[in-house]
N, C-alpha and C positions, 0 to 999 in steps of 0.2 A: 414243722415249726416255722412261724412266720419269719419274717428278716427282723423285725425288732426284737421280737424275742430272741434269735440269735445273737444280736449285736448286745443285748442285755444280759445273757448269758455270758458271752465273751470278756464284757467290763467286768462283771462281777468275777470273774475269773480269775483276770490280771490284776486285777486289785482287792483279791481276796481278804488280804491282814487290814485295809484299810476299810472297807468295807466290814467286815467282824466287828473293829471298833467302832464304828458309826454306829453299827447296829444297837451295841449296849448304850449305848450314850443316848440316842433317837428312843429306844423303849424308856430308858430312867426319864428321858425330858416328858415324853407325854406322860408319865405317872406325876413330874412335880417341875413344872416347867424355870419356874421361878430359881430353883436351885442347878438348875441343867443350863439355865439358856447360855452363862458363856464360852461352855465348854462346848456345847450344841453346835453355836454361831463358829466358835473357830474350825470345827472336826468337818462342819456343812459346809463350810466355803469351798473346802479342798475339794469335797463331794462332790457339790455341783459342779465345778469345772472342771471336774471329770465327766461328770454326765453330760455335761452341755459338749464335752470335745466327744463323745462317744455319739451323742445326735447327733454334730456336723457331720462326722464318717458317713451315719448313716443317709444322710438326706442332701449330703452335699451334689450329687449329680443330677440332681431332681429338683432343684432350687426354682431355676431356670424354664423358660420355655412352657409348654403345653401339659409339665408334667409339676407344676406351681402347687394347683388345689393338692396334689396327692401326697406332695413332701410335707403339706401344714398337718394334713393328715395323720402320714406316718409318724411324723413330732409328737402330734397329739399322743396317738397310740404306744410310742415309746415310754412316754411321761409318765402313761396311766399304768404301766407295766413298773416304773418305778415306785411310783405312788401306793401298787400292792404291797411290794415288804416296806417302804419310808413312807405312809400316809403324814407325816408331819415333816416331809420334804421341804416345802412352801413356806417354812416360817421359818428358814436357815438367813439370818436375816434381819429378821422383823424383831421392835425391842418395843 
């Protein structure tokens, strides 16, 4: 298992119950967005900075220096691992 997927596995871990609910709310939003978004936007906020503090963990020593290109990379690669169960990650947000 890669380090992102570890670090992915680990958040969803420690924040299982709040994650569970995202999940229902993120599936009901993509079926009817309209009726979902503000409950979406509120549940997403917490989510994302959760996930945004579980990427610095991950890419925080790699920022820096010679190892720059690889940290934007693993970012990337962490994102896309989210993106698998939240593809409507992205519009926590957007009105």
């Amino acid at each position: 298992m890669r380090e992102y997927q570890k670090m992915f596995t680990l958040m969803m871990e420690q924040h299982r119950e709040l994650f569970d609910n995202f999940r229902d709310i993120h599936d009901n939003y993509a079926l009817n967005p309209a009726q979902w978004q503000k409950l979406f936007n509120e549940y997403g906020a917490e989510v994302v900075d959760i996930i945004r503090d579980y990427e610095r963990r991950l890419c925080s020593n790699m920022a820096t220096g010679k190892f720059g290109q690889f940290s934007a990379n693993l970012s990337r690669k962490f994102w896309d691992e989210v993106r698998k169960d939240f593809p409507k990650i992205d519009f926590v947000g957007v009105k």
